[in-house]
Every structure is written in structure tokens, then in C-alpha cells.
C-alpha positions as CSV (number, residue, x, y, z in Angstrom):
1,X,108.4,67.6,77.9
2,X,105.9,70.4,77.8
3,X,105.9,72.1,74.8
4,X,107.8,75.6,74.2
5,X,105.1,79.0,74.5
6,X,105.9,80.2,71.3
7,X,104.0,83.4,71.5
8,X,105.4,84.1,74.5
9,X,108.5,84.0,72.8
10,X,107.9,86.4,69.7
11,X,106.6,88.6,72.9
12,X,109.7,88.8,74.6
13,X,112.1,89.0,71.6
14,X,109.8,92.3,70.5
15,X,110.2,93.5,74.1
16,X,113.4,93.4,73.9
17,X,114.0,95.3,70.3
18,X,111.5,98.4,72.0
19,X,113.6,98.2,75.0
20,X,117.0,98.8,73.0
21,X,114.6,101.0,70.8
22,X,113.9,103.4,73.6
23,X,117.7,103.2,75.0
24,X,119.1,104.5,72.0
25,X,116.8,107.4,72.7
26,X,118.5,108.9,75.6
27,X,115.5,108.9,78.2
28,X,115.5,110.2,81.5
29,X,117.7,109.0,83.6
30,X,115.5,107.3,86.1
31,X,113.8,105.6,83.0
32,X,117.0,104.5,81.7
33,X,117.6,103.0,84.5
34,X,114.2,101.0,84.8
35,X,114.6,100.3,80.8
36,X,118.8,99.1,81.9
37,X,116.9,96.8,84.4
38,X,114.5,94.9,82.3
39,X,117.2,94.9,79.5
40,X,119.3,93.3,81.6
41,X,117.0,90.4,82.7
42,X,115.6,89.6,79.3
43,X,119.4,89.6,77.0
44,X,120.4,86.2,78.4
45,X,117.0,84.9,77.7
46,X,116.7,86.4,73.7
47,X,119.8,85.6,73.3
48,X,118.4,82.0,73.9
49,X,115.4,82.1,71.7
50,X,117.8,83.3,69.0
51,X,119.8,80.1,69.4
52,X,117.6,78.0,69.7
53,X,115.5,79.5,66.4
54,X,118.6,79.4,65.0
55,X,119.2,75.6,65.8
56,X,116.1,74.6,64.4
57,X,116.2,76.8,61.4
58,X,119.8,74.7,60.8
59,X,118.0,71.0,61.2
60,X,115.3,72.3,59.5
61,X,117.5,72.8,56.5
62,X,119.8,69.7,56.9
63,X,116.0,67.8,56.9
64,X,115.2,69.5,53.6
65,X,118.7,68.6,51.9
66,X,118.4,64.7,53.4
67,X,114.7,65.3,51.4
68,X,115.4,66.4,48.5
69,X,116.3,63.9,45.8
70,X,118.7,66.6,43.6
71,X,120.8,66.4,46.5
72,X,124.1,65.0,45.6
73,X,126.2,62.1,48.0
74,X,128.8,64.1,49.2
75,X,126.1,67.3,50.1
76,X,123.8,64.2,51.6
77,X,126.6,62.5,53.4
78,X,127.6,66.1,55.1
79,X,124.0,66.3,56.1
80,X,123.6,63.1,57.7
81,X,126.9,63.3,59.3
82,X,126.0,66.9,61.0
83,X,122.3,66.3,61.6
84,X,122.2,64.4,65.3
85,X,124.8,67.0,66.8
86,X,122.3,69.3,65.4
87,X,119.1,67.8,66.7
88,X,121.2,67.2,70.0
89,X,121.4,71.1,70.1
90,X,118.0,72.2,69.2
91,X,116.8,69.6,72.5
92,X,119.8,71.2,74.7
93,X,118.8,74.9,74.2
94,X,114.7,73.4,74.6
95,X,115.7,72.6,77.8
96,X,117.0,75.3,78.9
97,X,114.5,78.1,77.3
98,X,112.0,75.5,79.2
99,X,113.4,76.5,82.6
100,X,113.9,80.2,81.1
101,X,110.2,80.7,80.5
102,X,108.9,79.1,83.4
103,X,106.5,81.5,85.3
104,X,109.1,84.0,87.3
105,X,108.8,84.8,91.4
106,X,107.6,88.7,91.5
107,X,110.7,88.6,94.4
108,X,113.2,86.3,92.8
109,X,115.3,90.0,92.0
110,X,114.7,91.6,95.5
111,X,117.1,91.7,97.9
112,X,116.5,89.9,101.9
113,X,115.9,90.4,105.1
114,X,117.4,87.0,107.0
115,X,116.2,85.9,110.3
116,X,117.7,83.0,112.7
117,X,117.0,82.4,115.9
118,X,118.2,79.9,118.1
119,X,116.1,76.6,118.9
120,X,116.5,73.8,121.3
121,X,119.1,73.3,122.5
122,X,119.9,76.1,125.1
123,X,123.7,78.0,124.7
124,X,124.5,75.0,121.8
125,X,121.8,76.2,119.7
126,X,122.7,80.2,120.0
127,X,126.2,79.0,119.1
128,X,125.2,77.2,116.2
129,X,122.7,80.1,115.2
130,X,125.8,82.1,114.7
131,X,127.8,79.4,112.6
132,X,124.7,80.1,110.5
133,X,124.7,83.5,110.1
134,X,128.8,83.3,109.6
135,X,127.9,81.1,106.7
136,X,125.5,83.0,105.3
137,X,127.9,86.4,105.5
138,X,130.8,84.1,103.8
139,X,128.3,83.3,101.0
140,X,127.3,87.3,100.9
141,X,130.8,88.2,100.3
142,X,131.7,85.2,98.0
143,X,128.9,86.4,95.9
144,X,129.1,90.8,96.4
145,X,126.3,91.5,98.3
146,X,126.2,93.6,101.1
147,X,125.1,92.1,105.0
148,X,124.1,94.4,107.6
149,X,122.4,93.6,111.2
150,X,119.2,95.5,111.9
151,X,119.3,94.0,115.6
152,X,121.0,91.2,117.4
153,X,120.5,89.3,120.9
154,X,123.4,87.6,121.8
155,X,123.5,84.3,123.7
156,X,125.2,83.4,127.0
157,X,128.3,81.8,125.9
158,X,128.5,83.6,122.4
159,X,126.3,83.1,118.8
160,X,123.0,84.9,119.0
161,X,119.5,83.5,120.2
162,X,118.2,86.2,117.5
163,X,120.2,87.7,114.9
164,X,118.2,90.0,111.9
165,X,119.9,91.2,109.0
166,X,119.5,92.4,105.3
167,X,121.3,91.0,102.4
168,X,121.2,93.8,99.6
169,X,122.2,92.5,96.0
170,X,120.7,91.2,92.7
171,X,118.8,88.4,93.0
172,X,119.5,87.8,96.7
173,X,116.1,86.5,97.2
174,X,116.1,83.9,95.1
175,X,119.5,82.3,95.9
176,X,118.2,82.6,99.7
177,X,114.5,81.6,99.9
178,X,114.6,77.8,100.0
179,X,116.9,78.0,103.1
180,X,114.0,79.1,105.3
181,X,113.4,76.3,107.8
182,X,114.8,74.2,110.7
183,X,118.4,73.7,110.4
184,X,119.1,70.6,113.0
185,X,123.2,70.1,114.2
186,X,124.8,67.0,115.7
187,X,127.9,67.8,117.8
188,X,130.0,67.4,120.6
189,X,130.1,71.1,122.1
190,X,133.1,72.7,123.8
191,X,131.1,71.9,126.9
192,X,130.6,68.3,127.0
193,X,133.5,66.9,129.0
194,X,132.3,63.4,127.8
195,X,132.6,63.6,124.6
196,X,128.8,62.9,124.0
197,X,127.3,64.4,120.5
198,X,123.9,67.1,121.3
199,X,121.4,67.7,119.1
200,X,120.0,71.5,118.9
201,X,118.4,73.7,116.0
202,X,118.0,77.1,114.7
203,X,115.6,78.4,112.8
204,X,115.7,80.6,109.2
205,X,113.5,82.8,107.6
206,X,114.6,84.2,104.5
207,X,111.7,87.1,103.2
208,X,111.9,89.3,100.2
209,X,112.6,93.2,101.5
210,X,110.0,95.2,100.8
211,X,109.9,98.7,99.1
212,X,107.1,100.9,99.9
213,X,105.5,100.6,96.6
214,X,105.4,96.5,97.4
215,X,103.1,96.9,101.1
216,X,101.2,99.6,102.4
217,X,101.3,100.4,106.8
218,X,98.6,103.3,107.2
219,X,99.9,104.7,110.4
220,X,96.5,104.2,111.9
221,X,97.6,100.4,111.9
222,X,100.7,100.7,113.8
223,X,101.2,101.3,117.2
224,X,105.3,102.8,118.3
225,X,106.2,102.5,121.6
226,X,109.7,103.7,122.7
227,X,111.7,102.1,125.2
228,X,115.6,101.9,127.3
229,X,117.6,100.1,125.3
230,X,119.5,97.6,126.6
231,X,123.3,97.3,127.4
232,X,126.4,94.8,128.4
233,X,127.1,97.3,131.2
234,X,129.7,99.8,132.7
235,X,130.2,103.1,130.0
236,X,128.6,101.6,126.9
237,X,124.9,101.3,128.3
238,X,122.6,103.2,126.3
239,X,120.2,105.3,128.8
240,X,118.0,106.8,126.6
241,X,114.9,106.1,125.3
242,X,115.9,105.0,121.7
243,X,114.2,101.0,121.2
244,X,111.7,101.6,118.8
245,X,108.8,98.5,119.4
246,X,106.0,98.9,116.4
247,X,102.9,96.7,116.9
248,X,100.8,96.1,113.7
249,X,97.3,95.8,115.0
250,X,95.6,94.5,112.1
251,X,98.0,91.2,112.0
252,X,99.6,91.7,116.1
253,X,103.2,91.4,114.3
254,X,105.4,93.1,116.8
255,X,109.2,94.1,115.2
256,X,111.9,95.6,117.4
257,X,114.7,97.4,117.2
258,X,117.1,98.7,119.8
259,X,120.0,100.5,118.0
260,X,121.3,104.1,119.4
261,X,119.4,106.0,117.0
262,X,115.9,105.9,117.9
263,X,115.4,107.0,113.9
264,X,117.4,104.3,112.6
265,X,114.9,102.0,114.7
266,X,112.1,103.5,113.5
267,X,113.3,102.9,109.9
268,X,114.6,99.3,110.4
269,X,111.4,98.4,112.4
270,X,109.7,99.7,109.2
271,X,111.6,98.1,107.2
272,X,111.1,94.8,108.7
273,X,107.8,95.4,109.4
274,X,106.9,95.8,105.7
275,X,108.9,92.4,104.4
276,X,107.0,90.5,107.3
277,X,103.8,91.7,105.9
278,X,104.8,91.4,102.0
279,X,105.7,87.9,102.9
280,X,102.6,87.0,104.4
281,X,100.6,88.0,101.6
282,X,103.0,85.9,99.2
283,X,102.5,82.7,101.4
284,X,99.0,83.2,101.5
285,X,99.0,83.5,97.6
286,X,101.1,80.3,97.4
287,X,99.0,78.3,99.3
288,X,96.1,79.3,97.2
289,X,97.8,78.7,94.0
290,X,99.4,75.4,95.2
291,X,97.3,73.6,98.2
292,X,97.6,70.0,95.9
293,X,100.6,70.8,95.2
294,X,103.2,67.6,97.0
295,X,106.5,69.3,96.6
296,X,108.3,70.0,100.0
297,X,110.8,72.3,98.4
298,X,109.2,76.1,98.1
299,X,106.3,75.3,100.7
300,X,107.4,78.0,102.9
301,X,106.9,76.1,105.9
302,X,109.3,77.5,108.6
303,X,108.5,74.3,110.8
304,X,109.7,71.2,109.0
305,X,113.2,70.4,109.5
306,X,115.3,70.8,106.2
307,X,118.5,70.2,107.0
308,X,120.8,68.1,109.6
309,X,124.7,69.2,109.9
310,X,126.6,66.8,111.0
311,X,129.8,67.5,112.5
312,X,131.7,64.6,113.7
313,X,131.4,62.7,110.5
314,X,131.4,66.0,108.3
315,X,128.1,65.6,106.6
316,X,125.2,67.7,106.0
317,X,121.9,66.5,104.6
318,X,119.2,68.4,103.1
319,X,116.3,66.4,103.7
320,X,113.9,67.6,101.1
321,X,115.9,66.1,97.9
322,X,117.8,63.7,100.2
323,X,121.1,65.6,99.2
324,X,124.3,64.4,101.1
325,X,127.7,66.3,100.8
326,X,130.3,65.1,102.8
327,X,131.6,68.9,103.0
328,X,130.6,70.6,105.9
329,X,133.5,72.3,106.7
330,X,133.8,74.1,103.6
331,X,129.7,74.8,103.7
332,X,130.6,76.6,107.2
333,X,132.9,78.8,105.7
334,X,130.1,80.0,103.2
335,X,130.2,77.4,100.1
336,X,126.7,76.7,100.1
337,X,126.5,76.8,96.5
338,X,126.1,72.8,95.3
339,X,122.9,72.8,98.0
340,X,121.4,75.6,96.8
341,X,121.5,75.1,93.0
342,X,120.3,71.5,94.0
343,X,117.7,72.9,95.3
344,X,116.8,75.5,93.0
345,X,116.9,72.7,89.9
346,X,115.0,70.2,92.0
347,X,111.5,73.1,92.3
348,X,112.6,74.2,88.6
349,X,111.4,70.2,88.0
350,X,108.6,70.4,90.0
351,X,107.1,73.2,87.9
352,X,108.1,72.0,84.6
353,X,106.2,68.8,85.5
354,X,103.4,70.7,86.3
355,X,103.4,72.6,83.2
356,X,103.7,69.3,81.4
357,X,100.3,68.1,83.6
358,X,99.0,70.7,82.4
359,X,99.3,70.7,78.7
360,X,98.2,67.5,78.6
């Protein structure tokens, strides 16, 4: 096991006595509210060091007693008796301030912007890209973050062949980011008179939304065009010239969006426009920091299939950390949790390995 970084320890416990410090103070309100942030992110892990010094401070003691020869039976009998549930505790809270202290994802706390699109698979796969976004939105819910669609293309027989959407909330990002990928399903569809299963995918990018102060567009490096947006027909076509379509020339990244208000567009084009760019330069810094690096989970490779669902014998597979549930149903409706904190444990692994690797 790597060893704890002490220092950075004593760092973030005197952190965390300025930041009370400065509270108590009555700031500003827009500093209060930064200082309420990083308060709030650093308690649970404090209140970990404290444990934990307090742990060993306890077998530390209990050693000492055991070591002394004053000591009488019954004081050295009580020692022995307490000292392994002890020791057991002092390695259960270093486990845990090992995962707690592992370098931290700059995005991790951001909220999302989520993108599926349909694969192959023709009308199958834009119904199945909607079963993902309905499971995604039951997640949303189950957790108290907010879901709305910046644009959405619907396919032929219903679902979506492209459906864009942000997920605003704490920490969105980093319950979201390993589901990027190519999500395959095996069914029968309503379609198939024979009862023959059909393979089709969908595709999911999950990027970190992006505030100003994260990306910078200089207008010089954007092109707007405006265009007719689109309708189903009849009283609800929209007949003015409200589709916003930015180009960024630097990269060619071209972002649309074709709600009524042509400055809604603007600002959602902008807004997906900037977390497209933010996480471009995040990949890029990944695969500089991490091109030996043999762990499929976190690669940010939107190609490689990650995940089969299986409908006629209920099972989904993630095929990074060979996980099988037999529970798809209850995934569909947004129960996604066991997968993702599978997958989250299994990179938290990866790195403390690393770190290990690396101390040695």
C-alpha cells in the first residue's frame, strides 16, 4: 500500500481551520459562498485525518502499555484484548484517506453536458438512444439534479438519433464521466415479426460544462450562421430565422441549436461549444500524463464498446471490469448506481497502484 502524504495532510487540516477562521468573520457574501464551497469539500476528508490520527494515537498508546513492564495483568490483558480491533481501524480509515488523497479531477464537481446519438442499427438504435437518455433522466431525479435538452432530433419511429442535454448538480461530472462510450443492445424490436434478436448501438459523451472562466472563444474564432428551423408540420412550424449554427475555425467544431429563440441558441450553442473545447484540452492533457498508462476505464475513448445490454435474458455487461448484473430492467428505469460505483472503485485502484509504483 502506498504510503499516506503526511504533509499533505497537516496541509489540508490547517486549510481547513483558516477556512472556518475566515467564516466566522462574516465575509462578503460571494466569498462566503466560495469559502462554503471549499469547506464543504474538505469536512468529510479532516474529519478523516482526525480519525485516523486519532486511531493511531490510541494503538500507539495500547503499544506503549503492552511495553512497559509497570504495567499490571489486568491493565495488560485490556490492552491485548482491545489492540487488533484497534490496529484493524487505524488500516480501515488508511484505506480510505488513501482513496481521499488521491490526486482530484479539476471537473469531478462540475456539472454535464450529455450527448447520445444513435449508432447502427437504423430506427432500433434511435429507440434505444432514447431508453438511454430515459435512464440517465431517472438517475438525475433519483439523485436531485436537474436535466434539460439544449436540442433534440427525433428518429422515425420514436427515441432520438441525437439528443443534447445538461445535467446541473454537484458532482454530476464525476458520477457521469465513465459512461462515455459505445453502449451495444441485444433485442427483439417491436418490428421483428420473427422473433429474431438485433444488435444496434448508441453512442455517449459525457463532458464537464464549462464556465467562461474554464475556456476562452475570442469571437474572431467563431463563425454564427443563422438559419429556418425545422418543424413536424401544420401550425407549429417555426418560419423564422432562429437555428443558431457556430463554426469554431480554429478546431472546425460545428454546434447547433434550433430552439424558437434565436438567443437561447446562441447561448446553448455557446454553451456547448465551450464544454466541447474544455474537454478537448482535458483529453489531450490525459493522454500526455497517461500514454503508458493500460487501464481501459477513464481513457476517454468514445470508440470502444463499454457496455452490452441484453434484453432477452436481462443482463447488462460492462466490459471494461467484466461486471455482469442480471438487472437490466431496474438499470432502465435509472438504477445505474452498482455500475457506476464499480466503475469509479475499479480507476480509484488503478491510481492507487500507480501511486504505489511510484513510491517504490
Amino acid at each position: 500500500m502506498a504510503k499516506l502524504p503526511v504533509d499533505k495532510m497537516r496541509e489540508l487540516e490547517r486549510r481547513f481551520g483558516e477556512i472556518e477562521a475566515r467564516m466566522s468573520e462574516g465575509p462578503a457574501s460571494d466569498v462566503y459562498v466560495r469559502l462554503a464551497s471549499e469547506y464543504a469539500e474538505l469536512q468529510p476528508v479532516v474529519r478523516k485525518i482526525r480519525d485516523f490520527e486519532k486511531a493511531t494515537t490510541e494503538v500507539a498508546g495500547l503499544k506503549a502499555l503492552l511495553a512497559d513492564k509497570a504495567t499490571d495483568r489486568e491493565m495488560r490483558e485490556l490492552a491485548e484484548m482491545e489492540l487488533p480491533d484497534a490496529e484493524e481501524r487505524v488500516e480501515a480509515l488508511e484505506k480510505d484517506m488513501q482513496v481521499l488523497l488521491l490526486p482530484k479531477d479539476a471537473a469531478d464537481e462540475k456539472s454535464a453536458i450529455l450527448e447520445i446519438r444513435a449508432g447502427t442499427g437504423g430506427n432500433e438504435a434511435a429507440l434505444f438512444a432514447g431508453d438511454l437518455f430515459r435512464m440517465y433522466e431517472r438517475y438525475a431525479a433519483g439523485k436531485g439534479w436537474k436535466v434539460e435538452v439544449l436540442s433534440a432530433s427525433e428518429g422515425e419511429a420514436g427515441g432520438f438519433r441525437e439528443i443534447i442535454a445538461t445535467v446541473s448538480g454537484r458532482g454530476v461530472f464525476s458520477k457521469l464521466k465513465f459512461e462515455s462510450g459505445v453502449h451495444r443492445v441485444q433485442r427483439v424490436p417491436d418490428t421483428e415479426t420473427q422473433g429474431r434478436i438485433h444488435t444496434s448501438a448508441a453512442t455517449v459523451a459525457v463532458l464537464p460544462e464549462a464556465e467562461e472562466i474554464d475556456i476562452e472563444i475570442r469571437p474572431e474564432d467563431i463563425r454564427i450562421d443563422t438559419m429556418r428551423s425545422s418543424g413536424a408540420g401544420g401550425q407549429h412550424v417555426n418560419t423564422t430565422d432562429s437555428a443558431v449554427r457556430i463554426t469554431h475555425l480554429p478546431t472546425g467544431l460545428v454546434v447547433t441549436s434550433s430552439e424558437k429563440s434565436q438567443h437561447q441558441n446562441r447561448a446553448k450553442a455557446m454553451q456547448v461549444l465551450r464544454s466541447r473545447l474544455y474537454d478537448m484540452e482535458r483529453q489531450r492533457a490525459e493522454s500526455e500524463r497517461s500514454a503508458d498508462r493500460k487501464s481501459q476505464v477513464g481513457s476517454g475513448d468514445r470508440s470502444e464498446r463499454i457496455r452490452t445490454y441484453n434484453f432477452p435474458q436481462g443482463r447488462i455487461t460492462d466490459h471494461r471490469i467484466n461486471l455482469t448484473l442480471y438487472k437490466l430492467d431496474r438499470m432502465m428505469e435509472g438504477e445505474i448506481d452498482e455500475v457506476v460505483d464499480a466503475l469509479i472503485a475499479d480507476y480509484q485502484a488503478g491510481q492507487l497502484a500507480q501511486l504505489g509504483e511510484q513510491q517504490g
